[in-house]
C-alpha positions as CSV (number, residue, x, y, z in Angstrom):
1,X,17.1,-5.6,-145.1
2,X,20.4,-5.5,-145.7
3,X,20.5,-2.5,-147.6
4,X,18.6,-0.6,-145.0
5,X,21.4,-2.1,-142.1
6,X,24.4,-0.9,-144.3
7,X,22.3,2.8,-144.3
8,X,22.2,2.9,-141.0
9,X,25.7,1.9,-140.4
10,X,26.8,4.6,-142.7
11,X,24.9,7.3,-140.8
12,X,26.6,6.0,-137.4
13,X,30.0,6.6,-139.1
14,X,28.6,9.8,-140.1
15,X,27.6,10.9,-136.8
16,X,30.7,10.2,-135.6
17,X,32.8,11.4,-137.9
18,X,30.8,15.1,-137.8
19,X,31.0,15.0,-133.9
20,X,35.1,14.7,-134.1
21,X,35.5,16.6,-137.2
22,X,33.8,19.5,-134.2
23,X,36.5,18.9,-132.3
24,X,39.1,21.5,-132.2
25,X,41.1,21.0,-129.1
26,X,39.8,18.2,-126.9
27,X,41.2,14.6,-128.3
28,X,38.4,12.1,-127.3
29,X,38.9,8.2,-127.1
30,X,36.0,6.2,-128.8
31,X,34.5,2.9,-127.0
32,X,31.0,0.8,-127.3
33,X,30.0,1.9,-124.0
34,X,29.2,5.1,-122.7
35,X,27.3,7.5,-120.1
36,X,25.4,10.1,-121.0
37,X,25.6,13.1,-119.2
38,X,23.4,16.2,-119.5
39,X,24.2,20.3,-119.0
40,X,21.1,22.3,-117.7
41,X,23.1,25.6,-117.3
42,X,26.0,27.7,-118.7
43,X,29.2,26.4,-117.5
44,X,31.5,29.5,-115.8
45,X,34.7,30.1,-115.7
46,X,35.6,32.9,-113.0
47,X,32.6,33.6,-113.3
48,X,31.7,34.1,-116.4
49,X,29.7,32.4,-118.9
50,X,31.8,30.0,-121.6
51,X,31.0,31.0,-125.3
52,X,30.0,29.1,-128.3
53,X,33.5,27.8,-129.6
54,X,34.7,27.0,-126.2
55,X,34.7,23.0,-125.1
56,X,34.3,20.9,-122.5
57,X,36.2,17.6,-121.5
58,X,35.6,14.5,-119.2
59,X,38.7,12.6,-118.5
60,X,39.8,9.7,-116.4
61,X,41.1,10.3,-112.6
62,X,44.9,10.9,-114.4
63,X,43.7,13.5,-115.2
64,X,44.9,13.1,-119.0
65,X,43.0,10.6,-121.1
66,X,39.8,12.3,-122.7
67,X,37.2,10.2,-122.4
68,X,34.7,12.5,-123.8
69,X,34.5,15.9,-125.2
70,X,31.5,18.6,-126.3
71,X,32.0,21.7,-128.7
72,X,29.7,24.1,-126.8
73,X,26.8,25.6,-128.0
74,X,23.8,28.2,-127.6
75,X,21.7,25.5,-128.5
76,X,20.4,24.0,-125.1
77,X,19.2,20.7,-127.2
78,X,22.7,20.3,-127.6
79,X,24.3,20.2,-123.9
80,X,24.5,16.6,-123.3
81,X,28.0,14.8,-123.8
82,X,28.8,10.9,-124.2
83,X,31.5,9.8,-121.6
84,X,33.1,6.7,-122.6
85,X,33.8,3.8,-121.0
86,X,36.7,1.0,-121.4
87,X,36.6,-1.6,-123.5
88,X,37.9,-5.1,-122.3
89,X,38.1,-6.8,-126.3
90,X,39.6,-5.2,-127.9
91,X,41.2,-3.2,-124.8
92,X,40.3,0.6,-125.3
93,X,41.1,3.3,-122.8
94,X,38.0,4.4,-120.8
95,X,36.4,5.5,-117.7
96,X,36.5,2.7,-115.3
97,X,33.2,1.5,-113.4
98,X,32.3,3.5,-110.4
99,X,35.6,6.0,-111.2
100,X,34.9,10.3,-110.9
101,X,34.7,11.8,-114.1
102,X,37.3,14.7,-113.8
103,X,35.9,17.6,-116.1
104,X,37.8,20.4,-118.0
105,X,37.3,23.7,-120.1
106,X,38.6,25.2,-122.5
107,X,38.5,29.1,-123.3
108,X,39.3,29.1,-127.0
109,X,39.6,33.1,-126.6
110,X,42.6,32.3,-124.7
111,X,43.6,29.0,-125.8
112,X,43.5,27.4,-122.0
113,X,42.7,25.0,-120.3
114,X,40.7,24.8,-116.3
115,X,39.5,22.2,-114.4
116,X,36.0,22.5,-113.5
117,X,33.6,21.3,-110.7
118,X,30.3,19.7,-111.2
119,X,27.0,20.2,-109.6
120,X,25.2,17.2,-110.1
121,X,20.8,17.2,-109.7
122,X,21.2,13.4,-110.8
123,X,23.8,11.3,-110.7
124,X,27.0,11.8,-108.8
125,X,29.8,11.4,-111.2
126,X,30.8,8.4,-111.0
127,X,31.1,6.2,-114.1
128,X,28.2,3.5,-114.8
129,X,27.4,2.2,-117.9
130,X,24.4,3.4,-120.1
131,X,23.7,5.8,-117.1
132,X,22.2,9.4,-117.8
133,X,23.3,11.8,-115.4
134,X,22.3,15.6,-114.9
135,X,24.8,18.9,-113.9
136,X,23.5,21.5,-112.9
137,X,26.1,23.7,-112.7
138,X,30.0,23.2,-114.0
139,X,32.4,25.9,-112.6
140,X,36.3,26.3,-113.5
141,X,38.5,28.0,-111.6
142,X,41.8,30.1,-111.7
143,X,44.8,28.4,-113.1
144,X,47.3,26.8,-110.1
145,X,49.0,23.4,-109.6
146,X,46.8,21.1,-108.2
147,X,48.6,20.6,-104.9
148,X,50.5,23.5,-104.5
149,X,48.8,25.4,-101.4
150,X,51.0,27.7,-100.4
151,X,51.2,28.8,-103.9
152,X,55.6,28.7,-104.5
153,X,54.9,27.0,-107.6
154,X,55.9,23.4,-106.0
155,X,54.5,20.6,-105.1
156,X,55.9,19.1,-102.1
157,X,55.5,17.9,-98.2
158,X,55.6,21.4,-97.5
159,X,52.0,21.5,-99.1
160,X,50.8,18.3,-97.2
161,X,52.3,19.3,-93.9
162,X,50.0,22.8,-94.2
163,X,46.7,20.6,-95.2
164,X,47.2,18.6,-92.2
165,X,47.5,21.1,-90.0
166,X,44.3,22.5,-91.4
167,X,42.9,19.6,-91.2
168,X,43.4,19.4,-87.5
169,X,41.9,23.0,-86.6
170,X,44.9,25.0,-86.6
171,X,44.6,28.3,-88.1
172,X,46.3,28.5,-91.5
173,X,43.5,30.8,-93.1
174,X,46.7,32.5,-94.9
175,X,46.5,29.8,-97.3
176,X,42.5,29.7,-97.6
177,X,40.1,28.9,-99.0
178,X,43.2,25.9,-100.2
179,X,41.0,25.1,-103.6
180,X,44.9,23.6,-105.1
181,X,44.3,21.4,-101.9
182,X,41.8,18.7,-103.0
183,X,43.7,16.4,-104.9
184,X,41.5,13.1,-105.1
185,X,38.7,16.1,-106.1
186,X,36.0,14.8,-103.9
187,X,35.0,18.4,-103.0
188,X,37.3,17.7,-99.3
189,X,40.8,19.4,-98.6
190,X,42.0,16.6,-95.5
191,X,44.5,14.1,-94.4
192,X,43.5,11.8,-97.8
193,X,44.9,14.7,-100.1
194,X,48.2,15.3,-97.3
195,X,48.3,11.3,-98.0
196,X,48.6,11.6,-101.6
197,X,50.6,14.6,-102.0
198,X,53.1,12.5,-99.7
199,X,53.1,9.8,-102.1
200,X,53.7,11.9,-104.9
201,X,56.0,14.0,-103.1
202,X,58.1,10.4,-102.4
203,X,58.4,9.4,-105.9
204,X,55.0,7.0,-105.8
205,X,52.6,6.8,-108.9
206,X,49.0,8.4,-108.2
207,X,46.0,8.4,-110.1
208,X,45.4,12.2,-109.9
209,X,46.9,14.6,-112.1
210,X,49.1,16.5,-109.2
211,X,51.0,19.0,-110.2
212,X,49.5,19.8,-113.0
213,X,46.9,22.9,-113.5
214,X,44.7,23.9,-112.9
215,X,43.0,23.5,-109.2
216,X,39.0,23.2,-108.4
217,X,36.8,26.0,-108.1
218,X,35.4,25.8,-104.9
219,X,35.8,23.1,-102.2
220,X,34.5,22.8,-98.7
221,X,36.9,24.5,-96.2
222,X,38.7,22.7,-94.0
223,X,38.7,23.7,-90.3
224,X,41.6,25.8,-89.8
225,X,40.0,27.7,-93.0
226,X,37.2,28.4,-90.6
């Protein structure tokens, strides 16, 4: 019995260590808990399909802790990632209950990074424990600061006066479709992201990664994009 224990233990360590050993750009934290979430499709970036080589990240809403991260491959039995969750004892870095996975690619052909938007068939991205949730489709965009919608390379009030002005109808489809405008990345460009990019703009810690790229791929427009 306890030979066959100390066996399976062993091929745990294995697993894992093969799985980060695959790793080439992507640093992941480890945990005990996890979500497991599933690809059904290619993800894109611009458009085009990622390649074998290329990877794929989840991280926390900062935008900068890795909580999990998948070397892809043109083997569909291998499209499913583990996204880890925080550990209380001993305290590890993870995704939080109920917190939106922020996901990322990497284009190892040119060594960079996007942020990506996910189509979910089940689930909704947010982090539950021992969950299983399904993309559909995962699609990164064009580099850009997130919050920078006027596109002068800053991130400022400027940017949040311009989203609420879209946000209350008036025309400002110079700036559209305003993707660098959803900051909180819940698909929205509206007074919540003006809000934030306020705070950041003031000095004030957020739990997005503003100002940094890249921006989503699509969003929904707001009105004075229409």
């Amino acid at each position: 019995m306890i030979q066959k224990a100390l066996k399976v233990l062993v091929l745990i360590v294995l697993a894992f260590q093969t799985l980060a050993a695959a790793q080439v750009h992507f640093s992941r934290v480890v945990t005990s808990s996890n979500m497991s979430v599933i690809f059904t499709t290619t993800p894109t970036v611009n458009g085009a399909a990622i390649q074998a080589g290329d990877e794929i990240g989840a991280f926390k809403s900062d935008g900068t802790t890795c909580t999990g991260a998948l070397l892809w491959s043109t083997d569909p039995t291998k499209w499913q990632i583990a996204v880890m969750g925080a550990d209380i004892t001993p305290p590890l870095p993870g995704m939080d209950a109920n917190e939106a996975v922020i996901w990322k690619i990497w284009k190892a052909s040119t060594n960079s990074e996007v942020v990506a938007t996910a189509t979910y068939t089940a689930g909704d991205g947010l982090y539950e424990s021992n969950d299983m949730q399904v993309i559909s489709a995962l699609t990164g965009g064009d580099a850009g600061l997130l919050g920078d919608v006027n596109g002068d390379d800053l991130v400022n009030s400027t940017d949040a006066l311009i989203i609420l002005t879209c946000d209350a109808d008036y025309d400002v489809s110079s700036f559209c479709p305003m993707n660098c405008g959803d900051v909180n990345a819940d698909g929205l460009v509206n007074s919540t992201d003006a809000l934030i990019l306020l705070s950041y703009d003031a000095g004030y810690s957020i739990p997005f990664p503003v100002g940094q790229p890249n921006c989503p791929a699509s969003v929904t427009p707001c009105p004075g994009c229409n």
